[in-house]
N, CA, C and O atoms as CSV, one atom per row, in Angstrom:
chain,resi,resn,atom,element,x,y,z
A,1,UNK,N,N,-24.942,51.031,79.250
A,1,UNK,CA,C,-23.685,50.619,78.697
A,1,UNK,C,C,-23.955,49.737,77.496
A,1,UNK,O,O,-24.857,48.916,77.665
A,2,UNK,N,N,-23.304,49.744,76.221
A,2,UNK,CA,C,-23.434,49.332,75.114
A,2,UNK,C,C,-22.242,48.277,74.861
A,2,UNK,O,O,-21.063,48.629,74.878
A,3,UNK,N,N,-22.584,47.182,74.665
A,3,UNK,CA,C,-21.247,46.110,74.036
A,3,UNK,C,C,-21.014,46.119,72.742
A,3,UNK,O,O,-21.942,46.206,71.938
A,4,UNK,N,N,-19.988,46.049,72.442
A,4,UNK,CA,C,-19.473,45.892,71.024
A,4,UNK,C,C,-19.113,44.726,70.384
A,4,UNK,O,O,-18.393,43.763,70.646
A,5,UNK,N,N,-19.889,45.119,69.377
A,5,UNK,CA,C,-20.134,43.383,68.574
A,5,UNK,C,C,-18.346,43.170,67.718
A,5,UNK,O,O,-17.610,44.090,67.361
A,6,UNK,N,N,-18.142,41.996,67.624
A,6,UNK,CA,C,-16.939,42.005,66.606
A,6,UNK,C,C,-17.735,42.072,65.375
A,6,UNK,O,O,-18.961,42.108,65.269
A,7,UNK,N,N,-16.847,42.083,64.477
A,7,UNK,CA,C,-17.118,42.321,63.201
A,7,UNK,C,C,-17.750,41.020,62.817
A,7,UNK,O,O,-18.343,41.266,61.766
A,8,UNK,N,N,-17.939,39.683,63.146
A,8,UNK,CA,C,-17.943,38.214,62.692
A,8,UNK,C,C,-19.339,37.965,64.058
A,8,UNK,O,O,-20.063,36.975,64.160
A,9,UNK,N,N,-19.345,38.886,64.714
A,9,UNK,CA,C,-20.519,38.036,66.034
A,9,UNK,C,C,-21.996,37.982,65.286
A,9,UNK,O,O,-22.446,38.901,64.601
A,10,UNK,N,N,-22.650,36.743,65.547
A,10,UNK,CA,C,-24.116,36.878,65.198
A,10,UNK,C,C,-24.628,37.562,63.791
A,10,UNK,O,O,-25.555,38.293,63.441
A,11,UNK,N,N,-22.957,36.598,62.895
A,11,UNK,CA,C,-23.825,37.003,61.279
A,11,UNK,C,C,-23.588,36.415,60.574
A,11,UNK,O,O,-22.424,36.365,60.177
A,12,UNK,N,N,-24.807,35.470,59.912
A,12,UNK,CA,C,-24.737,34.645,59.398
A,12,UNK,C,C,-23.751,33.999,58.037
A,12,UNK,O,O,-23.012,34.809,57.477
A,13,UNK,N,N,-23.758,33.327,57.805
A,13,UNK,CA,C,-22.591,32.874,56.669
A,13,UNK,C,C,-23.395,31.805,56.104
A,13,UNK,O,O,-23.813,30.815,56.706
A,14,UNK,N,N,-23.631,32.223,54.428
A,14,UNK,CA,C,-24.259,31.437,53.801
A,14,UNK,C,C,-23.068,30.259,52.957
A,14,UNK,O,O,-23.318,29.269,52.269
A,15,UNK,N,N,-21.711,30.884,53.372
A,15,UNK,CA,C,-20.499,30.177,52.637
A,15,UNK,C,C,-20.672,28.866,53.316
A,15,UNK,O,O,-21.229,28.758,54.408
A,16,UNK,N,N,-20.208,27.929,52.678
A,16,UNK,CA,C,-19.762,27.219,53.607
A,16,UNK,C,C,-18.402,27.711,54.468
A,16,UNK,O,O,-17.903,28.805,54.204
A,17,UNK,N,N,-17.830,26.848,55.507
A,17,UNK,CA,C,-17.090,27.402,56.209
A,17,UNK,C,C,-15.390,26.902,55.407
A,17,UNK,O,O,-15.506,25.835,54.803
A,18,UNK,N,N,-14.229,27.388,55.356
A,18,UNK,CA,C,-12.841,26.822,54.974
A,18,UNK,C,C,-12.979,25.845,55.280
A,18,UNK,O,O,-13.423,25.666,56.414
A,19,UNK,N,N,-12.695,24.792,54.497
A,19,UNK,CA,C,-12.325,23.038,54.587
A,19,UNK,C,C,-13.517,22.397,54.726
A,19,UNK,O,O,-13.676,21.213,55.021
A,20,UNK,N,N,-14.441,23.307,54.480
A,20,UNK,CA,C,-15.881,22.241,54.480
A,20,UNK,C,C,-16.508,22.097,53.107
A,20,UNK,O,O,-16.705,22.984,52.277
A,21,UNK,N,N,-16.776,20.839,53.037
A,21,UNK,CA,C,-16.776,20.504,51.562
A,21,UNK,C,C,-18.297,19.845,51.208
A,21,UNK,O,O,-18.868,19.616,52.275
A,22,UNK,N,N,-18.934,19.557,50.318
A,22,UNK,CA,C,-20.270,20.299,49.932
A,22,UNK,C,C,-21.066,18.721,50.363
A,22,UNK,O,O,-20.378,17.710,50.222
A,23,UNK,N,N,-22.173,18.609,50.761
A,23,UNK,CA,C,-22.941,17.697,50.968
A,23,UNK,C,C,-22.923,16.776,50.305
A,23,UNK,O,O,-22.733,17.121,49.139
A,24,UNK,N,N,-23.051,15.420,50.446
A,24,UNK,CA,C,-22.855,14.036,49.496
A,24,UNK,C,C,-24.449,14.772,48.370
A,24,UNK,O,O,-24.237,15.173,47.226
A,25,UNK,N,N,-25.450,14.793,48.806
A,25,UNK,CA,C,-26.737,15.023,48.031
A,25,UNK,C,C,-25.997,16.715,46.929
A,25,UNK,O,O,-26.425,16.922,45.793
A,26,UNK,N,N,-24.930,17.655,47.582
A,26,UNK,CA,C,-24.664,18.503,47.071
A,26,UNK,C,C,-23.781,17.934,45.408
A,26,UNK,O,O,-23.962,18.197,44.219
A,27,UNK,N,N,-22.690,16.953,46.271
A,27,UNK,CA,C,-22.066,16.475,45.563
A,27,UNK,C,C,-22.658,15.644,44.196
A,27,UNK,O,O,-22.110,15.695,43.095
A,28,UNK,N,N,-23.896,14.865,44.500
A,28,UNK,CA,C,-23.975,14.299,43.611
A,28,UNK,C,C,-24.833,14.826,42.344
A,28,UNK,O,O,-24.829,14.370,41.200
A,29,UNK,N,N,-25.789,16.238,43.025
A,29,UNK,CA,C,-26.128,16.848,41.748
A,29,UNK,C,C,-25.452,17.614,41.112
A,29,UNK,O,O,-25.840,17.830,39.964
A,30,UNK,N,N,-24.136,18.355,41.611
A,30,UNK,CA,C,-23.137,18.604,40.881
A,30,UNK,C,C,-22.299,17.946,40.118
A,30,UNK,O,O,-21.553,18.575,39.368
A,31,UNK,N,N,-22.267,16.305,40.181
A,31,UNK,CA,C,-21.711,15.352,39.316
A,31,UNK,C,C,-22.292,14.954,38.239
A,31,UNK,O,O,-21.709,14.706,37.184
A,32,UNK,N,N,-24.135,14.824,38.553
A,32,UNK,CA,C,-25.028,14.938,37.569
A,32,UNK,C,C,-25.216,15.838,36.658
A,32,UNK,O,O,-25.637,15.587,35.529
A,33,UNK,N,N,-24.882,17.085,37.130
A,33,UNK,CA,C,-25.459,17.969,35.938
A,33,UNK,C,C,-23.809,18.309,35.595
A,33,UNK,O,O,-23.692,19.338,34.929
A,34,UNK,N,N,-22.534,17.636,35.925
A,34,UNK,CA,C,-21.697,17.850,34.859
A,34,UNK,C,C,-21.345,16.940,33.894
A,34,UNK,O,O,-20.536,17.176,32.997
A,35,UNK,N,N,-21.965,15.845,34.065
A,35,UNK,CA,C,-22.047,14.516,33.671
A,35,UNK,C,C,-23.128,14.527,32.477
A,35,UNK,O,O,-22.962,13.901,31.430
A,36,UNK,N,N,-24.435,15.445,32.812
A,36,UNK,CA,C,-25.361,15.548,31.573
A,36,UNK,C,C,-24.537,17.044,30.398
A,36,UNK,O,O,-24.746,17.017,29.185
A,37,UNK,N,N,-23.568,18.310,31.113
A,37,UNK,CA,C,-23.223,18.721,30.081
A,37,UNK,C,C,-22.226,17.944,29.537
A,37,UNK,O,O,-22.446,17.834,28.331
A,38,UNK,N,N,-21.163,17.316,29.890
A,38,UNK,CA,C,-20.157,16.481,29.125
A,38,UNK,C,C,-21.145,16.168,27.871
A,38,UNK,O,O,-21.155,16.775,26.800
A,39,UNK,N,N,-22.105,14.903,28.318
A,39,UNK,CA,C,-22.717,14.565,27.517
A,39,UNK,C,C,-23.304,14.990,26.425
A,39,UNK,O,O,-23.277,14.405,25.342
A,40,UNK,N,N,-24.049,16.384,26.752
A,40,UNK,CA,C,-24.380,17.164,25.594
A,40,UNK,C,C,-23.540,17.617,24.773
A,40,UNK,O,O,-23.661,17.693,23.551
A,41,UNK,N,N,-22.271,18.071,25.721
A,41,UNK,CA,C,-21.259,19.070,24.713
A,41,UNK,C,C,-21.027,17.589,23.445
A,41,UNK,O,O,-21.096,17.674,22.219
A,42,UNK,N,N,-20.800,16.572,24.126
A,42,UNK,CA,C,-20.223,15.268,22.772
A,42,UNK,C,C,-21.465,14.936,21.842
A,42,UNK,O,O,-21.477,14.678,20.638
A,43,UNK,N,N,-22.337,15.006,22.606
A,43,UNK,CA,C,-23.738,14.985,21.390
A,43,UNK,C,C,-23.685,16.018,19.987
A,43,UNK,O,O,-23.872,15.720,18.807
A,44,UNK,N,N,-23.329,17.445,20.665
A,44,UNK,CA,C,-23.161,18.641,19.888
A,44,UNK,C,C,-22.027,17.945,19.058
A,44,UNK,O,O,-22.577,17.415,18.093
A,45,UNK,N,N,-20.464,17.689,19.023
A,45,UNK,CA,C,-19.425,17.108,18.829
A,45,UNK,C,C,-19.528,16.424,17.910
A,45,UNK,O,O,-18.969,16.572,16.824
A,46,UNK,N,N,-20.322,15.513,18.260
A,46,UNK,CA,C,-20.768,14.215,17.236
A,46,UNK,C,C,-21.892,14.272,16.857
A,46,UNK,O,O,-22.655,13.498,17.436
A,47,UNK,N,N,-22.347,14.942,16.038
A,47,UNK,CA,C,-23.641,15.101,15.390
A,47,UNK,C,C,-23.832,13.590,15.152
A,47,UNK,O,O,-22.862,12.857,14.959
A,48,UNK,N,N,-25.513,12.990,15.175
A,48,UNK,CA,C,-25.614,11.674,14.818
A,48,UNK,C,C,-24.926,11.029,15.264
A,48,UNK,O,O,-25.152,9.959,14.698
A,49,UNK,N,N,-23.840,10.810,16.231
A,49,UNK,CA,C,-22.967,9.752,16.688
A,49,UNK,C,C,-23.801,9.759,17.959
A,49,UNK,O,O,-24.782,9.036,18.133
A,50,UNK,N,N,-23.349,10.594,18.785
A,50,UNK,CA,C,-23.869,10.856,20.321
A,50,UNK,C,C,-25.115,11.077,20.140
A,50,UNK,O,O,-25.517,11.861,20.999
A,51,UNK,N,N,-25.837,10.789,19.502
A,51,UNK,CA,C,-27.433,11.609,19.412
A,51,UNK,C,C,-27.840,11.586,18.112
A,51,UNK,O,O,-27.328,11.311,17.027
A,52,UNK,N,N,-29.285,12.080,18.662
A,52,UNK,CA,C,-29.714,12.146,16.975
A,52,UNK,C,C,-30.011,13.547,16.390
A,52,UNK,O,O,-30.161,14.430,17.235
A,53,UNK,N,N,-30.087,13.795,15.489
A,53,UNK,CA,C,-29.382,15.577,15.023
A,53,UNK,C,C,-30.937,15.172,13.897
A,53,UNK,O,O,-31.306,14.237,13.186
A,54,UNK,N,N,-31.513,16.698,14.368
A,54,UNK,CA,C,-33.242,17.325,13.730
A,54,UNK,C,C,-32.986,18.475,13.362
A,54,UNK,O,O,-32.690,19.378,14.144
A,55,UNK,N,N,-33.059,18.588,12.209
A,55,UNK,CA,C,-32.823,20.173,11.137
A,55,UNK,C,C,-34.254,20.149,11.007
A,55,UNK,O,O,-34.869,19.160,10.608
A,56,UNK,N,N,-34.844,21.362,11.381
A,56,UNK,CA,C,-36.042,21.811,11.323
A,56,UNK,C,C,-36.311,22.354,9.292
A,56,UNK,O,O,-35.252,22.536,8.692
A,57,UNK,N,N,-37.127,22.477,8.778
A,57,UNK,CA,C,-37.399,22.294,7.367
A,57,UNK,C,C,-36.636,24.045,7.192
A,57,UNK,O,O,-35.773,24.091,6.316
A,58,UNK,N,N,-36.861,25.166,7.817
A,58,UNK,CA,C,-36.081,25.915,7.614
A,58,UNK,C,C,-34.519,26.189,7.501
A,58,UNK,O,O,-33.869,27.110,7.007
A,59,UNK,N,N,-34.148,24.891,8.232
A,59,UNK,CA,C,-32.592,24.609,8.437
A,59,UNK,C,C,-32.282,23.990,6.820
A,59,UNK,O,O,-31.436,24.459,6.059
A,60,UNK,N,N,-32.963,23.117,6.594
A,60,UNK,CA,C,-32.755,22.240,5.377
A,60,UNK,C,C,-32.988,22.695,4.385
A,60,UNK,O,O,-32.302,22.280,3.450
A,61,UNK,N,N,-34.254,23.963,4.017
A,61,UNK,CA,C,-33.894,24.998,2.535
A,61,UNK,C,C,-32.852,25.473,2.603
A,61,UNK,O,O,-32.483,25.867,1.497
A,62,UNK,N,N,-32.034,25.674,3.509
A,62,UNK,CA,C,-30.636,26.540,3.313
A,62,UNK,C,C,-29.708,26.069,2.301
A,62,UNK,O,O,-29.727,24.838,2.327
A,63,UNK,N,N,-28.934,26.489,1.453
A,63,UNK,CA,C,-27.676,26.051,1.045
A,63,UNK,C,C,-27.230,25.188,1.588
A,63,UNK,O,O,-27.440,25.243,2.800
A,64,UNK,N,N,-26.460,24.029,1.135
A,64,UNK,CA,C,-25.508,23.259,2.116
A,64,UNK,C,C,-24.390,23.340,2.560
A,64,UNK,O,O,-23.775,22.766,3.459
A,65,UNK,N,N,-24.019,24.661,1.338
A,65,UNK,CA,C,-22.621,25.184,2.447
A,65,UNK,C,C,-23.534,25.715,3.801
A,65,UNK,O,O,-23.102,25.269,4.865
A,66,UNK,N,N,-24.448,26.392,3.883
A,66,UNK,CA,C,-24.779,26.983,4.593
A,66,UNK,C,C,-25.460,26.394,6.253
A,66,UNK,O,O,-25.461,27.039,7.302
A,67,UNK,N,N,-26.022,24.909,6.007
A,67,UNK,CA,C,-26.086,24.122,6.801
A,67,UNK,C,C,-24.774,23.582,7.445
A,67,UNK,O,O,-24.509,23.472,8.642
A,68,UNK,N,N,-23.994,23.261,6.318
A,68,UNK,CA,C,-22.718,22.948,7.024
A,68,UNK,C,C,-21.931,23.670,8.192
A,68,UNK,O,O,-21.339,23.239,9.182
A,69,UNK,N,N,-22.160,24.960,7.680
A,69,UNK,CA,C,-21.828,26.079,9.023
A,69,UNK,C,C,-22.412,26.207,9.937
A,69,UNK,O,O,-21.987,26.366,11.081
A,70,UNK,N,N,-23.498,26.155,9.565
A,70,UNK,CA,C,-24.661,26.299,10.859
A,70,UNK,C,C,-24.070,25.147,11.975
A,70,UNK,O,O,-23.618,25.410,13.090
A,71,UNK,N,N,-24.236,23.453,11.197
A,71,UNK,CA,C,-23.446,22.906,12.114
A,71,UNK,C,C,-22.123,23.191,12.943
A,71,UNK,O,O,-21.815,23.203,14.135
A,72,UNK,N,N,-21.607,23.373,11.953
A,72,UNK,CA,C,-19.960,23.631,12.861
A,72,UNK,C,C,-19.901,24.520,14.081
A,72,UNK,O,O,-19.082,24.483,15.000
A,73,UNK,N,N,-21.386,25.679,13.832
A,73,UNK,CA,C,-20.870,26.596,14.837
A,73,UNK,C,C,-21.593,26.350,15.979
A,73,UNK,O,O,-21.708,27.256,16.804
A,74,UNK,N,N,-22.324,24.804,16.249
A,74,UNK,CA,C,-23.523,24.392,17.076
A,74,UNK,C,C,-22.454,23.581,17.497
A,74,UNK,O,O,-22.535,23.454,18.718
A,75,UNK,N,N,-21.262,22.834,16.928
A,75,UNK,CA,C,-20.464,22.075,17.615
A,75,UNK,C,C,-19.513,22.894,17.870
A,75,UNK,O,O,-18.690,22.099,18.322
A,76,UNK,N,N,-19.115,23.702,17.905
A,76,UNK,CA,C,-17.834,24.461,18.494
A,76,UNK,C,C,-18.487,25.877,19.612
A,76,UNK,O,O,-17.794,26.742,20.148
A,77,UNK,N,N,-20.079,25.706,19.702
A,77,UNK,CA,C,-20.376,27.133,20.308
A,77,UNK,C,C,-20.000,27.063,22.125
A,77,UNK,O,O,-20.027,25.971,22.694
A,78,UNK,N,N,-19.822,27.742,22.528
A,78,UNK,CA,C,-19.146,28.164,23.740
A,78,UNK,C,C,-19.540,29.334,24.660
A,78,UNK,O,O,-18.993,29.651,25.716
A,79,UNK,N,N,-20.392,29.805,24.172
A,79,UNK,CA,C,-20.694,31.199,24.585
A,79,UNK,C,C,-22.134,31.036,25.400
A,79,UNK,O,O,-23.145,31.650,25.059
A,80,UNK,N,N,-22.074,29.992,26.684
A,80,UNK,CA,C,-23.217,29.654,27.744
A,80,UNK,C,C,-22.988,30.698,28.597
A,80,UNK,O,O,-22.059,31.507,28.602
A,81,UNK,N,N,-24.325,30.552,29.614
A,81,UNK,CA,C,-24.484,32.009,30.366
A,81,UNK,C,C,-25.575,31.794,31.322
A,81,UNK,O,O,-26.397,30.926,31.026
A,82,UNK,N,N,-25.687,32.302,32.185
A,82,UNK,CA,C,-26.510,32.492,32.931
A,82,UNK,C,C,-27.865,32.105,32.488
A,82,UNK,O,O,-28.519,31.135,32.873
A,83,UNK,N,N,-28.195,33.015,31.616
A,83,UNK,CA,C,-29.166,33.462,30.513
A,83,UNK,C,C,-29.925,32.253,29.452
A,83,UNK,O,O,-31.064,31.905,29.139
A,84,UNK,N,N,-28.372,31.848,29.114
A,84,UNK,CA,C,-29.041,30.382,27.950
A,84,UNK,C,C,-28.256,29.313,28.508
A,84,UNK,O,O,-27.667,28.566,27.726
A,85,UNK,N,N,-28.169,29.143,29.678
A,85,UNK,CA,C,-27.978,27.974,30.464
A,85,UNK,C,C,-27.826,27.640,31.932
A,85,UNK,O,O,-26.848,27.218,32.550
A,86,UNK,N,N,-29.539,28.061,32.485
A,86,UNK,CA,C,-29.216,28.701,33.760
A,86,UNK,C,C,-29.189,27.103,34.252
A,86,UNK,O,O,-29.511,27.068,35.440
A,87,UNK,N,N,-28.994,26.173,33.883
A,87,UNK,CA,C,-29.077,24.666,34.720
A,87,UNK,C,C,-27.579,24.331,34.401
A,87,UNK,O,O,-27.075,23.368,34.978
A,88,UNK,N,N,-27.094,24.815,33.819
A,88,UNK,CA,C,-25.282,24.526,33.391
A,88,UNK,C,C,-25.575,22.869,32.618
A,88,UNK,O,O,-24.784,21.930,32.708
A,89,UNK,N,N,-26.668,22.843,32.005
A,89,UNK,CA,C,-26.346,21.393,31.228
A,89,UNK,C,C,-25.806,21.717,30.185
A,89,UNK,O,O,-25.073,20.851,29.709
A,90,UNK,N,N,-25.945,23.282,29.270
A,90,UNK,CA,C,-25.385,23.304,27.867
A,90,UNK,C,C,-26.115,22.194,26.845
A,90,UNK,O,O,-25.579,21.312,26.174
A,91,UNK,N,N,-27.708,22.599,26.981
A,91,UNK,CA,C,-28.558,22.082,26.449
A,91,UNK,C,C,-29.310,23.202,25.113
A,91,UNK,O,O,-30.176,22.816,24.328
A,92,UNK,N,N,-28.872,24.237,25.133
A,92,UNK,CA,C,-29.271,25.523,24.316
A,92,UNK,C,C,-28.175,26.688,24.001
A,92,UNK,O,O,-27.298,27.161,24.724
A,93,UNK,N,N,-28.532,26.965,22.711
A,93,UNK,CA,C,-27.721,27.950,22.448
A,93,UNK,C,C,-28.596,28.555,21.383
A,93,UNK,O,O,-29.666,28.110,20.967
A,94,UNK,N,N,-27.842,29.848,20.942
A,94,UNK,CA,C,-28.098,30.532,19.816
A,94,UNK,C,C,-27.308,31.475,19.366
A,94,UNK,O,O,-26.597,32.161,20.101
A,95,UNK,N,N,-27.385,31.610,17.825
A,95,UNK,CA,C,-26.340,32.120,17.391
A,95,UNK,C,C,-26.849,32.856,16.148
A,95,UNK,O,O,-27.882,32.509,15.575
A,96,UNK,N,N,-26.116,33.847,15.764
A,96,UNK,CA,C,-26.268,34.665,13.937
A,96,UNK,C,C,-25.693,34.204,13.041
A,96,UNK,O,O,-24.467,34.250,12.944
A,97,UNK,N,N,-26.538,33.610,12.117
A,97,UNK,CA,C,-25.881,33.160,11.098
A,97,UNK,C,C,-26.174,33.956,9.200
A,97,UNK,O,O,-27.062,33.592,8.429
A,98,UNK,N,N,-25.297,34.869,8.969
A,98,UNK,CA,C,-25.789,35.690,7.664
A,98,UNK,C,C,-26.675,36.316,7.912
A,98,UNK,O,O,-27.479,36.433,6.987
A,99,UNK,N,N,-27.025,37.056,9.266
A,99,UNK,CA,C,-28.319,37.776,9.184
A,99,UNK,C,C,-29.349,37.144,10.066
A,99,UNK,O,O,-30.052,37.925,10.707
A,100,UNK,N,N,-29.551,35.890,10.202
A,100,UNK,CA,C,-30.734,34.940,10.554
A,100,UNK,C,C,-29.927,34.015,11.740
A,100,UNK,O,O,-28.863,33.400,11.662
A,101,UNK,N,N,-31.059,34.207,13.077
A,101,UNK,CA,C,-31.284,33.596,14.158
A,101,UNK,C,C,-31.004,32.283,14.165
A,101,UNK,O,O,-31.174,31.581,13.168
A,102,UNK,N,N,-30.626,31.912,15.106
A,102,UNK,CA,C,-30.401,30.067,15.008
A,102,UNK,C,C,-30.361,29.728,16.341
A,102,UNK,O,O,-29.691,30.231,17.243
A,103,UNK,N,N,-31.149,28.825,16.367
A,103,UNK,CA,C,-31.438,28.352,17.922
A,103,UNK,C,C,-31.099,26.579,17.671
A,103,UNK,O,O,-31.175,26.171,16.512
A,104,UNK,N,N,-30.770,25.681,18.681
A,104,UNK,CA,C,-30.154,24.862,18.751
A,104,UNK,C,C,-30.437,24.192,20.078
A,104,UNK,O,O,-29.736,24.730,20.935
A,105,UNK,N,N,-31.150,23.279,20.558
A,105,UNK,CA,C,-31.510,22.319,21.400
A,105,UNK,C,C,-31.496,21.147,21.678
A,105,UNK,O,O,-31.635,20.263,20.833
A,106,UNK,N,N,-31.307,20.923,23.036
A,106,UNK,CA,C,-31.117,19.060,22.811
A,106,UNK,C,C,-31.926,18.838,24.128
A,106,UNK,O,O,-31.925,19.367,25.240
A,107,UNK,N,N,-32.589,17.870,23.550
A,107,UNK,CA,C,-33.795,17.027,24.269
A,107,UNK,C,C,-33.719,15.595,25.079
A,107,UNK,O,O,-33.082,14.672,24.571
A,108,UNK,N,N,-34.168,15.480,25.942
A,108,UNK,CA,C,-33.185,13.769,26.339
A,108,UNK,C,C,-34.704,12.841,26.479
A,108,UNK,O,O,-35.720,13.275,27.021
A,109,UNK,N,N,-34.591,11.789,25.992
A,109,UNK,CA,C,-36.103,10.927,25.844
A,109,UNK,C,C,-35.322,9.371,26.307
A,109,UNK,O,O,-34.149,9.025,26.440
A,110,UNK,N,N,-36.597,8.711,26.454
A,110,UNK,CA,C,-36.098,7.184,26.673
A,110,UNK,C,C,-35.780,6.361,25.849
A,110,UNK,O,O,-35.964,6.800,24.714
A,111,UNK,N,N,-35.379,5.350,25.871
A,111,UNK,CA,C,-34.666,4.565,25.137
A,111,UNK,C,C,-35.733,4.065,23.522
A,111,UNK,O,O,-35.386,3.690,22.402
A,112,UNK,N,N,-37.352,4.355,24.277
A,112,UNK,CA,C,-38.390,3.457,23.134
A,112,UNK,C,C,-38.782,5.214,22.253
A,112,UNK,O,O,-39.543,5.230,21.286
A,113,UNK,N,N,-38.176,6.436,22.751
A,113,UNK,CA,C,-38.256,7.366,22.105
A,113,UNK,C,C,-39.773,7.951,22.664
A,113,UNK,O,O,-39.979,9.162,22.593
A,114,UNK,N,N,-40.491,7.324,23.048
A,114,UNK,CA,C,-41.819,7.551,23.614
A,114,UNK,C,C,-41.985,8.674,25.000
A,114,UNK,O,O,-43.120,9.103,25.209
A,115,UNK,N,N,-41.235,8.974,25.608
A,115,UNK,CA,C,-41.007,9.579,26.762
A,115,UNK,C,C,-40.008,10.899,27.181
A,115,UNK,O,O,-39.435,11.439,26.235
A,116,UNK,N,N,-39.846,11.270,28.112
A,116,UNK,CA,C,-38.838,11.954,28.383
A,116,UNK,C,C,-37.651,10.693,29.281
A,116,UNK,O,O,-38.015,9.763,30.001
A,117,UNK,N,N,-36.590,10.980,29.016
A,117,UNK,CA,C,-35.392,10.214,30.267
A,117,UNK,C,C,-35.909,10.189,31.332
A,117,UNK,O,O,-36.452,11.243,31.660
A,118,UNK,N,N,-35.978,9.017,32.326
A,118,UNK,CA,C,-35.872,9.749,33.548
A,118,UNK,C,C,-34.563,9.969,34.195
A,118,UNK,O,O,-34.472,10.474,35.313
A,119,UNK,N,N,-33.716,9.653,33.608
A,119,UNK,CA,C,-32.031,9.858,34.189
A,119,UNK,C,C,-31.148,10.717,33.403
A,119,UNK,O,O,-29.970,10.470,33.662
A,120,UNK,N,N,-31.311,11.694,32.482
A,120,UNK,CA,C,-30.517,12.550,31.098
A,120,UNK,C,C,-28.902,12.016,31.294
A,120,UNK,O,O,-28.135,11.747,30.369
A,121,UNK,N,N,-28.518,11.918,33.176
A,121,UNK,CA,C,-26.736,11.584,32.829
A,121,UNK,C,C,-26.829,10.075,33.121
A,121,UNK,O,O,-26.089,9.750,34.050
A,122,UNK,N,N,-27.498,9.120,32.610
A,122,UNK,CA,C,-27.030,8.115,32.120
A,122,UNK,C,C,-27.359,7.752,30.731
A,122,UNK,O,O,-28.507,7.454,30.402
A,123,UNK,N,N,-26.387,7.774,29.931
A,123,UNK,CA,C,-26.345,7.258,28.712
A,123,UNK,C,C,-27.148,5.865,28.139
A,123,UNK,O,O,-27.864,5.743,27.145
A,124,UNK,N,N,-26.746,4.882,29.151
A,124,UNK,CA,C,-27.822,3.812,28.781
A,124,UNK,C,C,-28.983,3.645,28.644
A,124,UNK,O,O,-29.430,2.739,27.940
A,125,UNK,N,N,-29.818,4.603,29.380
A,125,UNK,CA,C,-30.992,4.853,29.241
A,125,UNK,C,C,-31.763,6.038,28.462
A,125,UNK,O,O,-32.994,6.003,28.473
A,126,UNK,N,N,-31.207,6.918,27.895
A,126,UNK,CA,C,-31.313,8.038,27.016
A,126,UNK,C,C,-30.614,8.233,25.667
A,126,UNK,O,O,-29.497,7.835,25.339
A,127,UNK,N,N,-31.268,8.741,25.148
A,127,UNK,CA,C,-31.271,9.546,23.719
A,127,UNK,C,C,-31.765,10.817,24.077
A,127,UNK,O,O,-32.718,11.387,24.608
A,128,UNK,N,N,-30.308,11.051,23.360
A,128,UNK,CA,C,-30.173,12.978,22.856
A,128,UNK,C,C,-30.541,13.239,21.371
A,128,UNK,O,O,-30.082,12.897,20.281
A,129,UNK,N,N,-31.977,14.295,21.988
A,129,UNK,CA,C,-32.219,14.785,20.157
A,129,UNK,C,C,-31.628,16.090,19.968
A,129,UNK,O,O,-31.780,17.023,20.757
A,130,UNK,N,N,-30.862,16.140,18.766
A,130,UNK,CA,C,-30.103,17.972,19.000
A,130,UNK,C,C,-31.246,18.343,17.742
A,130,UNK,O,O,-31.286,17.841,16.618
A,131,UNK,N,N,-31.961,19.170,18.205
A,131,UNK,CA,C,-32.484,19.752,17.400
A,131,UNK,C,C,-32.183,21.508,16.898
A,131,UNK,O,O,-32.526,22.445,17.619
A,132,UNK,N,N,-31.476,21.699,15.519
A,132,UNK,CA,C,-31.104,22.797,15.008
A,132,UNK,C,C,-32.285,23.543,14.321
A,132,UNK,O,O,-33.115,22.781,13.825
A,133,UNK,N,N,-32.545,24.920,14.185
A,133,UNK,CA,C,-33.818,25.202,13.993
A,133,UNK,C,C,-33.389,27.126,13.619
A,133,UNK,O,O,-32.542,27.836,14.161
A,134,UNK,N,N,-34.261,27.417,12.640
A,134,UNK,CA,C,-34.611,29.231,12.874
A,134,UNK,C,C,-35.156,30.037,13.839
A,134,UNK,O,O,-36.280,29.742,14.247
A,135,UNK,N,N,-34.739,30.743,14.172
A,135,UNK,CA,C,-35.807,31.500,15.884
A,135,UNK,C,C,-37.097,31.591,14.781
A,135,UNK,O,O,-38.117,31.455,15.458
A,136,UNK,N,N,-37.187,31.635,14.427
A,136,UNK,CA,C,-38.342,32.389,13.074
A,136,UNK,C,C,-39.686,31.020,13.475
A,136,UNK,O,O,-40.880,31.076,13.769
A,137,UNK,N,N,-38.642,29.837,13.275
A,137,UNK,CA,C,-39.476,29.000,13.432
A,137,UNK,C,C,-40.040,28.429,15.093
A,137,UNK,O,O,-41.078,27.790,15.260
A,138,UNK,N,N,-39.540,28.643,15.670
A,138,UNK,CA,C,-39.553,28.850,17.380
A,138,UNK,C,C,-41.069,29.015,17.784
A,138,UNK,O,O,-41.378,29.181,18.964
């Protein structure tokens, strides 16, 4: 004689369950890493305000209309992904600009510039370098 399983007996559920809500340790690296993209997206935002902004020497032969765009479209870009932001900080992008590659990064270091952060979502202790650049030069 054979018993019949319900549809729900003895299978596992990687969901959490309805009304269960995510681990304090869950919670707080999800606060962290939305707390370090805020941060970046306003770094991007505020060129030199929030951060410090590095045009690689290929960025800087360009035209200056042409830098100027380059910026604008490093502060308004939107188009994250799996792909170029699998940590969801919105620390990388890239984009076409006239033909030519453009890659765009931001780096988080310590306060004496000597180091990496050890905290990226606290502000008091970090500096954001956005560094704009050619894939060419990559």
């Amino acid at each position: 004689m054979t018993a019949a399983l319900s549809a729900t007996a003895d299978v596992p559920s990687f969901a959490p369950a309805v009304g269960v809500t995510q681990t304090k340790e869950e919670d707080m690296t999800t606060n962290h890493t939305s707390t370090i993209a805020n941060l970046n997206d306003l770094c991007r935002k505020a060129m030199g305000v929030a951060g410090r902004l590095v045009q690689t020497s290929g960025i800087c032969a360009l035209p200056q209309e042409d830098q100027s765009a380059i910026r604008e479209k490093v502060e308004t870009f939107d188009k994250f992904s799996a792909d170029n932001d699998p940590y969801q900080e919105r620390d990388f992008g890239s984009f076409e600009h006239v033909g030519e590659k453009i890659f765009w990064k931001i780096d988080y270091y310590d306060r004496t510039m000597t180091k990496g952060s050890e905290d990226p979502s606290d502000p008091a202790q970090t500096v954001r370098v956005l560094t704009i650049m050619l894939a060419s030069e990559y």
